[in-house]
ChimeraX commands (.cxc) that place a marker at each C-alpha (Angstrom):
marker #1 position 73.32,-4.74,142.05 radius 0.5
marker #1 position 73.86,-1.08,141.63 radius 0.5
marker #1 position 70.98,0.37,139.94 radius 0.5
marker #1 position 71.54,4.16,138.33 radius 0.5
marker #1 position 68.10,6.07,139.00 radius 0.5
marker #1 position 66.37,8.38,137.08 radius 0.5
marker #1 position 68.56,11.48,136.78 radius 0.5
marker #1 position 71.08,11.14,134.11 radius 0.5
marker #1 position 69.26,12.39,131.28 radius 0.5
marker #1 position 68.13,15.46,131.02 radius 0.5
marker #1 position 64.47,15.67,132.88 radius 0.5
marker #1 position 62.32,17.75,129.85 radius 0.5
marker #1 position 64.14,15.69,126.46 radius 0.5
marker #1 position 63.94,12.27,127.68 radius 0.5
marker #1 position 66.67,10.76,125.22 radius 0.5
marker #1 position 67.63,7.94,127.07 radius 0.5
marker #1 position 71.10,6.86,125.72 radius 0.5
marker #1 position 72.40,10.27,123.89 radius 0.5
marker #1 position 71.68,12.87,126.76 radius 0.5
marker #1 position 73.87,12.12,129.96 radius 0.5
marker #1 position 74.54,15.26,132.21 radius 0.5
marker #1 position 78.20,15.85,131.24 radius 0.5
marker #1 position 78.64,17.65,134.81 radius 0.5
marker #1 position 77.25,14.38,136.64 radius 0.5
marker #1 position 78.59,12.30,134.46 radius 0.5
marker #1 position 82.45,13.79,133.27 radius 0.5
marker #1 position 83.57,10.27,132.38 radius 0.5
marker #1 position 80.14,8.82,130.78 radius 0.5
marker #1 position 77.92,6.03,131.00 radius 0.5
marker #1 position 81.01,3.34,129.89 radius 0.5
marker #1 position 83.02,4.39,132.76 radius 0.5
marker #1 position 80.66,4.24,135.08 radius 0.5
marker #1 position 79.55,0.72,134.46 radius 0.5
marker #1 position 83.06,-0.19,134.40 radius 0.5
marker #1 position 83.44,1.91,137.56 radius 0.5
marker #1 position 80.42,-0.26,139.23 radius 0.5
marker #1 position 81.63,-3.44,137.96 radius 0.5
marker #1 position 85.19,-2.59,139.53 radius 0.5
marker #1 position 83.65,-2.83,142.98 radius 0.5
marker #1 position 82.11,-6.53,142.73 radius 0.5
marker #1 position 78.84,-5.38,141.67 radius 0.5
marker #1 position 76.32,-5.70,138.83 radius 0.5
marker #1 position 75.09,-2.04,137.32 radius 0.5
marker #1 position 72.06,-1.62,136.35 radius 0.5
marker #1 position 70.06,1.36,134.81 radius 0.5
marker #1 position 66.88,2.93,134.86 radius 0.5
marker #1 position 65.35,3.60,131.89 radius 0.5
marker #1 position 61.37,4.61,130.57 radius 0.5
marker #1 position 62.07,3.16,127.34 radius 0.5
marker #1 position 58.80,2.68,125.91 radius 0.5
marker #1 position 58.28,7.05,125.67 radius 0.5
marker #1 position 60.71,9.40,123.91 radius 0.5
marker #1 position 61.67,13.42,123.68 radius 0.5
marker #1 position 58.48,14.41,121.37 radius 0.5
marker #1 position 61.05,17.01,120.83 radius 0.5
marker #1 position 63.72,14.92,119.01 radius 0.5
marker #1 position 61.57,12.35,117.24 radius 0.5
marker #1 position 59.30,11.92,114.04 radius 0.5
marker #1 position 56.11,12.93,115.23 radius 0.5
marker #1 position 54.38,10.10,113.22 radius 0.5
marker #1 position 56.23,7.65,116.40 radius 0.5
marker #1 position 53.91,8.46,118.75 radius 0.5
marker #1 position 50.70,6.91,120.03 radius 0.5
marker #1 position 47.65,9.50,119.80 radius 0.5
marker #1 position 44.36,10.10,122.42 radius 0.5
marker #1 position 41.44,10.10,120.38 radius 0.5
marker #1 position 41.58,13.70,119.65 radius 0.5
marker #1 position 44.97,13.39,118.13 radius 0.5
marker #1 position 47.20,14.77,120.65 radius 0.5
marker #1 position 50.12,12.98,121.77 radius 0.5
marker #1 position 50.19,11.37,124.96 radius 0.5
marker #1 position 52.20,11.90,127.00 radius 0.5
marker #1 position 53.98,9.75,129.73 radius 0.5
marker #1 position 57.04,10.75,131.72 radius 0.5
marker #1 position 58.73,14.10,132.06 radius 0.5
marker #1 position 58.75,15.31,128.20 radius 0.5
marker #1 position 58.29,12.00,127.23 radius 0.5
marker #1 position 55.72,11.36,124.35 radius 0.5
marker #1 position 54.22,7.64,124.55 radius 0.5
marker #1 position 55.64,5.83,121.34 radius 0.5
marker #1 position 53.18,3.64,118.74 radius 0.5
marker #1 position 55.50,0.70,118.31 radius 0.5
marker #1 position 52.88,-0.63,115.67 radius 0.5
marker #1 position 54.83,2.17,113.44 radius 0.5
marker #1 position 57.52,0.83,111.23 radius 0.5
marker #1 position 59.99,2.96,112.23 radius 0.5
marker #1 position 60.28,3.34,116.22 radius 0.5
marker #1 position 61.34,-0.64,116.63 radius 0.5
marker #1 position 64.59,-0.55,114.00 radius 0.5
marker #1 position 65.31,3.32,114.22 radius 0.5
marker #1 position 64.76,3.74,118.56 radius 0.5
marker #1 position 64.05,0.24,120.36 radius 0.5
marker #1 position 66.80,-1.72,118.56 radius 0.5
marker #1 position 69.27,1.17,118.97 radius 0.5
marker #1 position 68.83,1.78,121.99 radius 0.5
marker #1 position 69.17,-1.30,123.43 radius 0.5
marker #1 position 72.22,-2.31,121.60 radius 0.5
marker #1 position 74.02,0.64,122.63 radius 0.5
marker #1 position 72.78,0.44,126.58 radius 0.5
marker #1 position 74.73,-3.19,126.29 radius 0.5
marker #1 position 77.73,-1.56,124.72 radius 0.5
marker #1 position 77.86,0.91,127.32 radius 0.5
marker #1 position 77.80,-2.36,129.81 radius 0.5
marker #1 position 74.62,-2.46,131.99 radius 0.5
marker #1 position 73.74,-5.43,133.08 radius 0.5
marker #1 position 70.06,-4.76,134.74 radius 0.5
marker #1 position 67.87,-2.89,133.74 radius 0.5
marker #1 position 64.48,-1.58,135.66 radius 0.5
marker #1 position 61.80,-0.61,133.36 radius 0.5
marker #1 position 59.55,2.28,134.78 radius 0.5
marker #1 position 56.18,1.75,133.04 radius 0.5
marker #1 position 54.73,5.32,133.66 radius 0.5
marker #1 position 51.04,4.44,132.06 radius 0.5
marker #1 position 52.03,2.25,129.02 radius 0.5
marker #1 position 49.89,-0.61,129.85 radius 0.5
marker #1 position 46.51,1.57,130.20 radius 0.5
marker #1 position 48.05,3.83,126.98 radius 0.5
marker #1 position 48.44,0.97,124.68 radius 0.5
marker #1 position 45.81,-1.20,125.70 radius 0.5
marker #1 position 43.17,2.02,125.96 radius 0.5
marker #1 position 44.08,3.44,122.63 radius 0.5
marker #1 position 45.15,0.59,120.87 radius 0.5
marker #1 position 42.35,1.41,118.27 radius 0.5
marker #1 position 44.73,4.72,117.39 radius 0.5
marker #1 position 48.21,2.13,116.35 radius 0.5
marker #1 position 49.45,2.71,113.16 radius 0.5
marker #1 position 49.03,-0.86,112.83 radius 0.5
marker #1 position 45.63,-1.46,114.45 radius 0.5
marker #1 position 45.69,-5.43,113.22 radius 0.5
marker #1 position 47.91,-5.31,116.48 radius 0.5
marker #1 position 46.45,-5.66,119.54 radius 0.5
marker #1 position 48.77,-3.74,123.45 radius 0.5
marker #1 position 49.11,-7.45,124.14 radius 0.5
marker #1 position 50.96,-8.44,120.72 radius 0.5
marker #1 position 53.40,-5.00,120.99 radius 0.5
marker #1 position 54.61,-6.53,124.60 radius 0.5
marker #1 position 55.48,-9.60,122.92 radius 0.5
marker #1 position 57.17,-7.98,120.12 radius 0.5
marker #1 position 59.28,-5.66,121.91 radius 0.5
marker #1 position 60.59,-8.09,124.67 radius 0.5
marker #1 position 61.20,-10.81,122.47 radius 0.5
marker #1 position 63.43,-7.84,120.74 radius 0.5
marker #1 position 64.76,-6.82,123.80 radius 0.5
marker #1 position 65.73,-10.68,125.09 radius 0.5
marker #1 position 67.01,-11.04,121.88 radius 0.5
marker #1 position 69.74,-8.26,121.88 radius 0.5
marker #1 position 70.33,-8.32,125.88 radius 0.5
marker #1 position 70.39,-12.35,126.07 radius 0.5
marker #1 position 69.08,-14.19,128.91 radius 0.5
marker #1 position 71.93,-13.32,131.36 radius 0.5
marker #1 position 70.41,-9.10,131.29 radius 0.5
marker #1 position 68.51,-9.32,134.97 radius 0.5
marker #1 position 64.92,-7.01,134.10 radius 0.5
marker #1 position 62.98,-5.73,136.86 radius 0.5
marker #1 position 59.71,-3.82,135.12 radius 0.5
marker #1 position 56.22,-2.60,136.68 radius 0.5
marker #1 position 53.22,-5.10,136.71 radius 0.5
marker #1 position 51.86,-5.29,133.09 radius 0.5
marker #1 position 47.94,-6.40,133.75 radius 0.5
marker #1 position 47.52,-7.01,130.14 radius 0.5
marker #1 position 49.92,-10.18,130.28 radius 0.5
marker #1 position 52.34,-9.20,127.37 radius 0.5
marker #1 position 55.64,-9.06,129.44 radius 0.5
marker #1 position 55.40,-12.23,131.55 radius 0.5
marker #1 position 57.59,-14.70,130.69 radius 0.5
marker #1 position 60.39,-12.05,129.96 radius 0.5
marker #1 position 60.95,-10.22,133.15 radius 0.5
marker #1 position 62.82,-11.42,135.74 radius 0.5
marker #1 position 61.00,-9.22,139.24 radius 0.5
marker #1 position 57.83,-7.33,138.96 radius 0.5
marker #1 position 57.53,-4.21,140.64 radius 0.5
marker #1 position 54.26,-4.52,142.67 radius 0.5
marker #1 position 53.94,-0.76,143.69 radius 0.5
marker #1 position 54.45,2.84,144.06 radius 0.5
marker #1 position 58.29,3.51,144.86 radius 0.5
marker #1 position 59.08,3.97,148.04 radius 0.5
marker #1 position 60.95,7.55,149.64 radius 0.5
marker #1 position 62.78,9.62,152.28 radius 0.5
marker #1 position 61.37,8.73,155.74 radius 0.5
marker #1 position 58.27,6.61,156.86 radius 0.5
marker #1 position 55.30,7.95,155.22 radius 0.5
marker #1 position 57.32,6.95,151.90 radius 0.5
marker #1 position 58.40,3.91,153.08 radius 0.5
marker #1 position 54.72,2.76,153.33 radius 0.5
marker #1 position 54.67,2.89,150.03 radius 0.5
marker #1 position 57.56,-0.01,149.52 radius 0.5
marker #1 position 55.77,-1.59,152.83 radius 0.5
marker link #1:1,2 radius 0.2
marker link #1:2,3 radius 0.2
marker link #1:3,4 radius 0.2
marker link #1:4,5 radius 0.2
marker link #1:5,6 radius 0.2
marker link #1:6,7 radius 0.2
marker link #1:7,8 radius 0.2
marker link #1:8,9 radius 0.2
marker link #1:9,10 radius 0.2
marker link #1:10,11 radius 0.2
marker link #1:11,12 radius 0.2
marker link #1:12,13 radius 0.2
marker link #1:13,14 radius 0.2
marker link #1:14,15 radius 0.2
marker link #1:15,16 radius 0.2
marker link #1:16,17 radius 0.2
marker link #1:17,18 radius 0.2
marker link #1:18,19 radius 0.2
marker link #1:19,20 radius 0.2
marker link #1:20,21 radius 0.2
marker link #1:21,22 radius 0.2
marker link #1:22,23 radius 0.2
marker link #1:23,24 radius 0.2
marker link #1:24,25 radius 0.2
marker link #1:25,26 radius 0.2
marker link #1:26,27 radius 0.2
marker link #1:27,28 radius 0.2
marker link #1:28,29 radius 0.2
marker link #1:29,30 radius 0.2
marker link #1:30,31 radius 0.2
marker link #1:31,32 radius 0.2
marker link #1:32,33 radius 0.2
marker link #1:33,34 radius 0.2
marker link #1:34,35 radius 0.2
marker link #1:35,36 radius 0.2
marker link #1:36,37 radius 0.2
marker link #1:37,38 radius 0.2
marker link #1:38,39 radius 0.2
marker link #1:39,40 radius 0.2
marker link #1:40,41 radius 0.2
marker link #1:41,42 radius 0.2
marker link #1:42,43 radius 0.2
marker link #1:43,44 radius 0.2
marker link #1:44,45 radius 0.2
marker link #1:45,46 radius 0.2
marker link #1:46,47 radius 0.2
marker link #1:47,48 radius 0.2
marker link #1:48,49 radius 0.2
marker link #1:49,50 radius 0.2
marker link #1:50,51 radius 0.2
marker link #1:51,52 radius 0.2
marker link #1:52,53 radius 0.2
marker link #1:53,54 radius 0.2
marker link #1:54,55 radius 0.2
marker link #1:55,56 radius 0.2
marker link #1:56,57 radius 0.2
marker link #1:57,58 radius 0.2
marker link #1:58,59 radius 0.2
marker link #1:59,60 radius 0.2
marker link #1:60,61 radius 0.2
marker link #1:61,62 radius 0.2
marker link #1:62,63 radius 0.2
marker link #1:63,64 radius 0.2
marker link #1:64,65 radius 0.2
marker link #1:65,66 radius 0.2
marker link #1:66,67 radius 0.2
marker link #1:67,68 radius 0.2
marker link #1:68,69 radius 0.2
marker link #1:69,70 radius 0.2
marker link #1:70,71 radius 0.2
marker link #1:71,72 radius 0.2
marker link #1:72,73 radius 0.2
marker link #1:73,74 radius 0.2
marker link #1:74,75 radius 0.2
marker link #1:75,76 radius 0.2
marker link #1:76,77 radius 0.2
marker link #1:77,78 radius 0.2
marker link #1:78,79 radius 0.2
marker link #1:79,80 radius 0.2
marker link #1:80,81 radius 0.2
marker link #1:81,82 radius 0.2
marker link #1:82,83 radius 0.2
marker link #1:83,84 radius 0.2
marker link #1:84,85 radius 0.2
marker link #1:85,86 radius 0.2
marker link #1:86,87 radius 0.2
marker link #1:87,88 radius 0.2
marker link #1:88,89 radius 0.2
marker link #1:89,90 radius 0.2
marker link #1:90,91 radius 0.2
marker link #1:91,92 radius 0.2
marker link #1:92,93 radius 0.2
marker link #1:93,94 radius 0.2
marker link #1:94,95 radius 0.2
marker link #1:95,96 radius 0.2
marker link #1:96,97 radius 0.2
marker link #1:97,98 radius 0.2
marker link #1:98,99 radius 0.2
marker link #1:99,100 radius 0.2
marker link #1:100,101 radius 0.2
marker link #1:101,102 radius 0.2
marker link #1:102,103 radius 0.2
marker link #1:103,104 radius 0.2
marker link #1:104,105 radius 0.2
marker link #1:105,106 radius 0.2
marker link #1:106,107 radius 0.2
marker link #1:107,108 radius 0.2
marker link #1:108,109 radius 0.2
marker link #1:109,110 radius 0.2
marker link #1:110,111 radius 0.2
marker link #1:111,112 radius 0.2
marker link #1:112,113 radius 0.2
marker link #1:113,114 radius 0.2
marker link #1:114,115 radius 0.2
marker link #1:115,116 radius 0.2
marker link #1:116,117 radius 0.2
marker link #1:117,118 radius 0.2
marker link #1:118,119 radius 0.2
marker link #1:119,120 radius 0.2
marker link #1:120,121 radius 0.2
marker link #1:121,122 radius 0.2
marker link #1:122,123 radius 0.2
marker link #1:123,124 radius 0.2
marker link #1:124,125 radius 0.2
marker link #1:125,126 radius 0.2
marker link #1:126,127 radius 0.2
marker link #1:127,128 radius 0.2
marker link #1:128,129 radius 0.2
marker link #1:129,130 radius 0.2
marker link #1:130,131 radius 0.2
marker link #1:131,132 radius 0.2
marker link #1:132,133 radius 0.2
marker link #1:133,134 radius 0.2
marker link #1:134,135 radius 0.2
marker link #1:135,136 radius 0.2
marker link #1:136,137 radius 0.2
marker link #1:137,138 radius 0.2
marker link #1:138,139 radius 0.2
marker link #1:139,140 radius 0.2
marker link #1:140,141 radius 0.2
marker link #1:141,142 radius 0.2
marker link #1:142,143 radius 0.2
marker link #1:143,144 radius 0.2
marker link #1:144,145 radius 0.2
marker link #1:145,146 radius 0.2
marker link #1:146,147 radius 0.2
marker link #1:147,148 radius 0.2
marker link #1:148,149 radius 0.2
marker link #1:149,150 radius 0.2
marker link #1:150,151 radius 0.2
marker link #1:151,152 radius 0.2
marker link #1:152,153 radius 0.2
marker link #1:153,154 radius 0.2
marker link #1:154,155 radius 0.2
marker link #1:155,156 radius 0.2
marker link #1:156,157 radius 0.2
marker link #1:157,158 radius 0.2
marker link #1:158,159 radius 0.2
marker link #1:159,160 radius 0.2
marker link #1:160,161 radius 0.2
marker link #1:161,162 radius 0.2
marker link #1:162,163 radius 0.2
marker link #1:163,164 radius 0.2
marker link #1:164,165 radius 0.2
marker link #1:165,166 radius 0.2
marker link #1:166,167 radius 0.2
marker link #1:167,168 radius 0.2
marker link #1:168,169 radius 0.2
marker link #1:169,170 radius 0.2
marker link #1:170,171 radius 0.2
marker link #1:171,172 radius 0.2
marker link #1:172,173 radius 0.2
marker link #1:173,174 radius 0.2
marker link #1:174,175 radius 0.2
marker link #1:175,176 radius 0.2
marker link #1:176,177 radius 0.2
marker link #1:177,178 radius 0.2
marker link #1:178,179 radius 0.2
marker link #1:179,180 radius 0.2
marker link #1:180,181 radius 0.2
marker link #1:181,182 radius 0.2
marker link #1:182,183 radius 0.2
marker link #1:183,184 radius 0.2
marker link #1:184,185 radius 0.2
marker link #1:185,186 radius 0.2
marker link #1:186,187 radius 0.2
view
């Protein structure tokens, strides 16, 4: 496996499939899968799928504190409400489909704080008949659906339950860094 990192987007308007680096990435994101595959290995992407660019989305996506401000998650990234009826067939389906055009094969989900998000402020989903645990389920069974069983998925510990049986590894940690002290982490 050759897993692309965090990087290729641009860090403040997390975008996910529509905002490689053009100077990191000349060729794009189909060449360089292609590229990866050429040398016997499986690529694999990063991705923090489940928060978007509050910048370049309907603000009625996202998932609210309980003074109505939009949480946020990852670099510029606004925590999505997948209860909405838009974010699942206008971003998560989307997205996905066009990550297996491009030709990953792996993909690592980085969970930032979606777990304690959704399950904290569940009460604030457009849908609140849905519960954090029923959201998991709907969005991997969406995401196994589209990638097939074949798609290796690595993603962060979900305490709430709603991703087992659709993940492949669990991350159990902090990631690890340069030299020891960062290696205890992964340790």
């Amino acid at each position: 496996h050759c897993q692309l990192d965090d990087g290729y987007d641009h860090p403040d308007r997390r975008l996910w499939n529509k905002n490689w680096d053009p100077e990191k990435f000349p060729h794009g994101p189909e060449w360089l899968a292609q590229y990866i595959k050429s040398k016997g290995l499986t690529p694999g992407l990063w991705t923090v799928p489940y928060c978007y660019s509050v910048k370049d989305a309907n603000p009625d996506w996202f998932l609210r504190d309980d003074d109505g401000n939009i949480l946020m998650d990852y670099q510029g990234g606004g925590e999505l409400d997948f209860t909405h009826p838009d974010v699942i067939p206008k971003y998560w389906v989307p997205l996905w489909t066009e990550f297996k055009r491009q030709g990953w094969e792996y993909y690592k989900f980085d969970m930032g704080n979606t777990s304690w998000m959704w399950h904290t402020y569940q009460h604030n989903f457009h849908d609140t008949t849905k519960s954090s645990y029923n959201v998991s389920q709907e969005t991997m069974t969406i995401y196994r659906e589209i990638m097939g069983p074949e798609i290796w998925h690595t993603n962060h510990p979900d305490v709430y339950g709603g991703r087992m049986g659709f993940i492949d590894v669990a991350g159990c940690g902090r990631d690890p860094g340069p030299g020891w002290k960062k290696m205890n982490n992964f340790l």
